[in-house]
N, C-alpha and C positions, 0 to 999 in steps of 0.2 A: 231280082238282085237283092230286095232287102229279104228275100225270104234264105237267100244262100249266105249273107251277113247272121242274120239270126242263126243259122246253122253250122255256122264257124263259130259263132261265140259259145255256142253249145257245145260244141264240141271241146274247145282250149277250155270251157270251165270243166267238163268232167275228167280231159287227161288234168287238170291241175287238183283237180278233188283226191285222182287215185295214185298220183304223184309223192303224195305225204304220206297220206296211209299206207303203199306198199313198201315205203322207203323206212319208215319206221317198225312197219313188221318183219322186216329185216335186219333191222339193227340188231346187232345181241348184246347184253349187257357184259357180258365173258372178260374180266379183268378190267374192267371200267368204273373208274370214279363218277359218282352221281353228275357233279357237275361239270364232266366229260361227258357224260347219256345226258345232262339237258342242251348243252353246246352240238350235240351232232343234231338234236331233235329241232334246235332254231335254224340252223345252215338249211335241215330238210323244207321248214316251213318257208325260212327264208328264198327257196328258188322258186316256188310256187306264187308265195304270198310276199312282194317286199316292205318293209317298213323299216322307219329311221330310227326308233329307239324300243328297248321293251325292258318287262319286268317278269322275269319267270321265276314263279318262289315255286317249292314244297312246303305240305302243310302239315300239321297236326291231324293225322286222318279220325279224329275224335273232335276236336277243336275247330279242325278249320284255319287256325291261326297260321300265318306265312313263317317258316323260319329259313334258312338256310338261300337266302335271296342269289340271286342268277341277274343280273339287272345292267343296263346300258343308259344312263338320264341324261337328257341336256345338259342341267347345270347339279354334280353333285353335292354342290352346298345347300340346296333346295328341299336335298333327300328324306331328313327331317319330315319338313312341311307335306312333302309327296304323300309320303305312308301316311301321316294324320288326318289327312283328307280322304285318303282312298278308304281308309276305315271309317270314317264318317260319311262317305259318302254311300245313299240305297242304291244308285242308280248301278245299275249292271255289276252288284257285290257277288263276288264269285260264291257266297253262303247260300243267294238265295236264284244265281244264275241256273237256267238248265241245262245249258250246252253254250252258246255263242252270239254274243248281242254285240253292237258298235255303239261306239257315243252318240253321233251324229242320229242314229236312228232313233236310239232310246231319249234321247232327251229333248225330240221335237213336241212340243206340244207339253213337256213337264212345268209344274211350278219352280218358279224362282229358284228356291233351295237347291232344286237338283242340278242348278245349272252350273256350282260352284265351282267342280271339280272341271266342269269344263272349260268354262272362263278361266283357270289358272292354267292348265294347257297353253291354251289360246296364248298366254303369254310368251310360253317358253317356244311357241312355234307349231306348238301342236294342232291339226287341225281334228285331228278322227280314232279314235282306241278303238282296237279288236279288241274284244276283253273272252277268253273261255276259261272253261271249269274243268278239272280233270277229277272228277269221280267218279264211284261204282259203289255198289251194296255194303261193301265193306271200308269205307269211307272215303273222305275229300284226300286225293294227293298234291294235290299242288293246282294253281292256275297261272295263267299267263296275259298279259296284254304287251299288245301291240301297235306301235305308237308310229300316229304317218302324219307329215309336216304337210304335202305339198295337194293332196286327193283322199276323198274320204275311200273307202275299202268299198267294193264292189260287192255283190249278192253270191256272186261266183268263187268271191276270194274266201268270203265267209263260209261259205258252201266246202270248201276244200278245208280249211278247217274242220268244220263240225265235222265232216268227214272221217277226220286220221283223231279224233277225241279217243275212243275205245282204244285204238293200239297205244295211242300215246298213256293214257290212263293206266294200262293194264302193263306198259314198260316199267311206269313209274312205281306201280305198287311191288313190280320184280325186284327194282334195284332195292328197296327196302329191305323186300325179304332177302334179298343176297348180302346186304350188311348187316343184318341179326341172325344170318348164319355164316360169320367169317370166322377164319379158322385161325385168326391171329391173337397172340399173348396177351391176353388181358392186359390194360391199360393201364398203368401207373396210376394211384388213387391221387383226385386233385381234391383240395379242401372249396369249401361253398364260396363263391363272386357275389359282387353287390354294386348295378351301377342305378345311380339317382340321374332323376331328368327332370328339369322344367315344364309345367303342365305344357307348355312348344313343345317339350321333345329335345329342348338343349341341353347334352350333358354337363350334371354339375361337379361330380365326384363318383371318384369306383374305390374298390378296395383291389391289392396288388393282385390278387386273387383272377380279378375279372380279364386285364389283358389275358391272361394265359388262354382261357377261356375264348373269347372273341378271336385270338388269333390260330387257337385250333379248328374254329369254326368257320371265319374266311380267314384264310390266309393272307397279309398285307402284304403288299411290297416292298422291298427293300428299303429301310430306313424308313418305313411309313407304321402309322399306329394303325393296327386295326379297326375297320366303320362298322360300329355299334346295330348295324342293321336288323337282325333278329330283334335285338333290344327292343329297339325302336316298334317293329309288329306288333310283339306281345306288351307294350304300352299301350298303343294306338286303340289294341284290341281292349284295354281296359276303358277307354275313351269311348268307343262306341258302347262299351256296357252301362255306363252313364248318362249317353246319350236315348240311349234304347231303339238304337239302331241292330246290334246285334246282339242274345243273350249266354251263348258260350264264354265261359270262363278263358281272362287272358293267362292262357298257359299254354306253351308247346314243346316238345319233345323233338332231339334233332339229335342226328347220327352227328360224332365228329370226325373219327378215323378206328379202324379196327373194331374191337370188341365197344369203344367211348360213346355213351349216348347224354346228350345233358337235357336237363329239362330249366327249362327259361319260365317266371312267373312273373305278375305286376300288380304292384297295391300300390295306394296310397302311404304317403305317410302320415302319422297321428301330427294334429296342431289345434291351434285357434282358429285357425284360417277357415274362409271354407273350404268346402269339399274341393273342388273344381280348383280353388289357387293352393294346391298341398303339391309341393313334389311328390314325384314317381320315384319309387325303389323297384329294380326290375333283380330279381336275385335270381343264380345261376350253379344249379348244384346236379348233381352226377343224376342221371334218371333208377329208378328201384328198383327190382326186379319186378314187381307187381306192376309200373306206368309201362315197362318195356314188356309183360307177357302181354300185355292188351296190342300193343303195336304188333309183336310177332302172331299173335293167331290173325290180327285184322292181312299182315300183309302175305299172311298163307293160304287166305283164303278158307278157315278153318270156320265150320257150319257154329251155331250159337252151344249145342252141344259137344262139339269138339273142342269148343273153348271153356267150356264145365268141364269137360274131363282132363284140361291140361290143369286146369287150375286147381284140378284135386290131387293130380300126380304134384305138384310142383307143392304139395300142402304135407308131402310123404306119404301121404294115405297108398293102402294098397288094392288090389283087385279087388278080392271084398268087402274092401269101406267105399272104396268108389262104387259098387254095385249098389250099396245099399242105400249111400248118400244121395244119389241119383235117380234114385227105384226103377232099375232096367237088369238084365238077365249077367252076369258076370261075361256069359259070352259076348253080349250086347258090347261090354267094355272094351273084350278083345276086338271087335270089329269098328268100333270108333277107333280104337289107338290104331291098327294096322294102316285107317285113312290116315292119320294125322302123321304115322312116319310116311307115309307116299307124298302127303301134299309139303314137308318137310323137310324131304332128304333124309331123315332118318334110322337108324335100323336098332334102335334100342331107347330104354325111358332114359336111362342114362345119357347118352349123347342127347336124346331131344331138350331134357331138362337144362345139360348143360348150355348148349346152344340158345335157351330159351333166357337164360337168365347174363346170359354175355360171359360168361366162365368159359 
């Protein structure tokens, strides 16, 4: 009897493992908004694995930094305080996670400190975080946690996760590359945003500038301002750089719509004060061609030398100055560009250049 219990459970955890994964390697990204491809990718998790709240950002595949948040919280006036913690805190940091850890697991037996982020859960109801990492060779896309009130997460629920990471990963780094290859009208040029923060994270002042900005980024609701979220990341990620919890520079890059990419940064501001009580200026300006050709070779999957020789097309050099710049055979050149139109849709340096730089 317990041996045919054991072997029911064994079985509900593997159809629940291959449940995600094959639901996701079916999904196709084909006329789909990012956070349309993360909302079908939570429903899939969600039938296998249930939980009451989550936070599923995309990142800075350089960085690491969260931008473009996906998120469901208890109480959203806490959101703030969430993000500053979860970047201050080591315990299961999607930087240094390898695939899928719970709170409850990771923080048995931790010193104090780590048990911060936990303890303020515990408030809001929380009793247990799935927390996983969605990266590859080519960098971090995004992570997710998944937040359960009433039972901590099972070895099987985890299991089905780690499981569907790779398709989920490898979806996420597609939708990228299908928004740095959209075929829509260049963007309307917006001028540079400026919003200040409270070393809390409470905003003080923005320039008019910044709504436009935040509200192409999430969209609000009607009659509502748009929530400073990104902001908030690449602060928090300034926080932890202070901390010396984490040492990536708080900067991220985010798709907004069509050809629009912005790149989000955080400093301090200059004072008397100290360091730690100076507001945050988080400034908000169009990303360059040069921060965007790094994201499009990373999300093409383009070798370290396919991304030398995009950066030498994109510098006007031609066949042979790139031959020479490089010390490989001119032919050599023709057979790296040939990969780089196949992994790019491509069929000429002209359309790849343009597409490379959002023109």
């Amino acid at each position: 009897m317990i041996w045919e219990r054991r072997t029911l459970r064994s079985v509900a955890g593997q159809v629940r493992s291959s449940r995600i994964a094959e639901g996701v390697e079916h999904l196709t990204t084909a006329g789909l908004e990012d956070r349309m491809v993360r909302g079908r990718i939570l429903d899939m998790v969600r039938s296998a694995v249930p939980f009451d709240a989550y936070a599923f950002l995309r990142t800075d595949p350089v960085t690491a930094v969260g931008c473009s948040p996906l998120a469901e919280v208890p109480d959203l006036s806490m959101l703030p305080d969430l993000i500053r913690l979860k970047y201050l805190t080591s315990v299961n940091r999607w930087t240094t996670l390898a695939s899928t850890a719970t709170l409850l697991d990771t923080t048995d037996g931790q010193p104090e400190q780590s048990l911060i982020w936990r303890e303020r859960l515990a408030g809001l109801g929380i009793r247990d975080v799935l927390s996983a990492v969605f990266r590859d060779r080519f960098g971090c896309w995004g992570f997710l946690d998944l937040w359960r009130r009433d039972h901590a997460f099972t070895g099987s629920e985890v299991a089905a996760v780690t499981a569907a990471l790779p398709a989920i990963t490898l979806l996420l780094r597609q939708v990228q590359a299908a928004e740095l290859s959209a075929d829509d009208a260049p963007p309307a040029p917006r001028g540079p945003g400026a919003l200040v923060l409270s070393p809390g994270l409470v905003v003080r002042a923005h320039t008019p500038q910044t709504q436009d900005w935040l509200s192409a980024l999430i969209p609000p609701g009607e009659g509502r301002s748009p929530v400073p979220a990104s902001a908030y990341n690449v602060a928090a990620q300034l926080l932890a750089n202070e901390a010396g919890v984490d040492a990536q520079p708080p900067q991220a890059r985010v798709h907004l719509h069509g050809g629009a990419w912005l790149t989000l940064r955080a400093d301090r501001l200059a004072g008397e004060q100290a360091p730690e009580d100076r507001d945050i200026v988080v400034t908000m300006e169009a990303t360059s061609p040069v921060e965007r050709r790094e994201i499009y070779s990373r999300a093409h999957a383009l070798t370290a030398r396919e991304d030398e020789l995009l950066a030498q097309l994109a510098q006007g050099h031609d066949t042979r100055t790139v031959a020479g710049l490089m010390a490989i055979s001119e032919l050599t050149v023709q057979d790296h560009l040939k990969a780089v139109f196949a992994k790019t849709a491509t069929s000429s340096r002209r359309e790849l250049l343009a597409r490379c730089a959002g023109r």
